[in-house]
C-alpha positions in Angstrom: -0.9 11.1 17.3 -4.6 9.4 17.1 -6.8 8.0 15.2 -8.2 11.1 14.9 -9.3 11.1 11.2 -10.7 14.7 11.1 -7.0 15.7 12.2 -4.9 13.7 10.2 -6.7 15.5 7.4 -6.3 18.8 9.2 -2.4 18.6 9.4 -2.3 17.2 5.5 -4.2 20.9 4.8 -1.7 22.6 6.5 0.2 21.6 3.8 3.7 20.8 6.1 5.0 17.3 4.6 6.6 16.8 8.1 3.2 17.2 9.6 2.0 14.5 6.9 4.6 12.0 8.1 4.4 12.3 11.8 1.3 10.1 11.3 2.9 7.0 9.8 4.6 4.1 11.3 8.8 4.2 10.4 8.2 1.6 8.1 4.7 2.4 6.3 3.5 1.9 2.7 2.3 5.3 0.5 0.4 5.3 -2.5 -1.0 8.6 -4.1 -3.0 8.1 -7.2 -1.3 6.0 -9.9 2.0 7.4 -8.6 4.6 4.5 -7.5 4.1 3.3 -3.8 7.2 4.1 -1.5 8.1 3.0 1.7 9.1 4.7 5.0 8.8 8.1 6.5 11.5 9.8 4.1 10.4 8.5 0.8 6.8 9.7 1.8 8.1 13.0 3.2 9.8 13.7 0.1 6.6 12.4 -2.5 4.1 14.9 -0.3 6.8 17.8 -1.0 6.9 16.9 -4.6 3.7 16.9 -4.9 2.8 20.3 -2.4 5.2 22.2 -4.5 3.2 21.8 -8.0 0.0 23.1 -5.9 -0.5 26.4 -4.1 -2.7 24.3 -1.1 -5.5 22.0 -0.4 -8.7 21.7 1.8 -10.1 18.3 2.5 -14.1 18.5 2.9 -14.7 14.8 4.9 -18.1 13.5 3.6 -17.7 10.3 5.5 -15.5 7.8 7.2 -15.9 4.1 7.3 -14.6 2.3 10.1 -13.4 -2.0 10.3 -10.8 -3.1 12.6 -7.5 -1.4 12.2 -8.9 0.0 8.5 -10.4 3.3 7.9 -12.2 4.9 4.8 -12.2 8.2 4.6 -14.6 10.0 1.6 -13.6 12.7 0.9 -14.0 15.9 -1.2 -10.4 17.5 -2.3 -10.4 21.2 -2.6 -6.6 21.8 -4.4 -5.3 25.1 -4.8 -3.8 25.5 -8.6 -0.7 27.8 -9.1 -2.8 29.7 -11.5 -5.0 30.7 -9.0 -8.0 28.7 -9.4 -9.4 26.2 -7.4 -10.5 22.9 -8.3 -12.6 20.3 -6.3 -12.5 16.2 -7.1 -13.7 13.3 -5.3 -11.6 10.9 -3.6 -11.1 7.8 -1.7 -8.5 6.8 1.1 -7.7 3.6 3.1 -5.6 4.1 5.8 -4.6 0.7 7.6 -3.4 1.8 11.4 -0.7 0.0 13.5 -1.8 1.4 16.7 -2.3 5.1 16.4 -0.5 5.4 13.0 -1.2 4.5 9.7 1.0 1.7 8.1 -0.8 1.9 5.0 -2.1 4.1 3.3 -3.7 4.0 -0.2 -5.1 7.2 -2.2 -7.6 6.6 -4.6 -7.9 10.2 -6.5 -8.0 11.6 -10.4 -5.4 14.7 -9.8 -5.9 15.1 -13.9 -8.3 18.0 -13.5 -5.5 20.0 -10.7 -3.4 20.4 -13.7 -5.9 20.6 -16.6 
């Protein structure tokens, strides 16, 4: 893994939660939206399936990425795939804090309201 920000991104579209995790430290700190945080590889693996299985897919459009230290900021327009068919695109925010070349926190600053509206 890297810090490769255009590929984390990538492997989160290609909507395999095992993909998702391989990017975080054992130990690392998750929080989508206004969803409870949860700690460690499992808990996040099973949160991302939770959440891929009330969606069809998702494309992440990067508008721009913010760099300071071991803290990234990715900004970031979220194409989701709704079950009904339809897409929907919102804005969204996310601070990833690496340990290395993995992220050991990772915060997700999105309104999912208009995926299931």
């Amino acid at each position: 893994m890297s810090r490769d920000v255009a590929q984390v991104f990538a492997d989160i579209d290609a909507f395999d939660p095992d993909k998702f995790v391989a990017h975080l430290t054992p130990d690392a700190q998750f929080r989508f939206a206004n969803a409870d945080p949860v700690t460690g590889r499992a808990a996040v693996r099973e949160a991302v399936a939770g959440f891929f299985a009330s969606i069809d897919g998702l494309t992440h459009h990067i508008r721009n990425v913010y760099e300071a230290g071991d803290t990234v900021v990715a900004q970031i327009d979220v194409e989701y795939r709704r079950k009904d068919g339809k897409t929907v695109t919102v804005p969204n925010a996310d601070i990833l804090v690496f340990d290395g070349d993995l992220v050991r926190d990772w915060q997700i600053y999105i309104d999912v309201a208009p995926v299931y509206a």
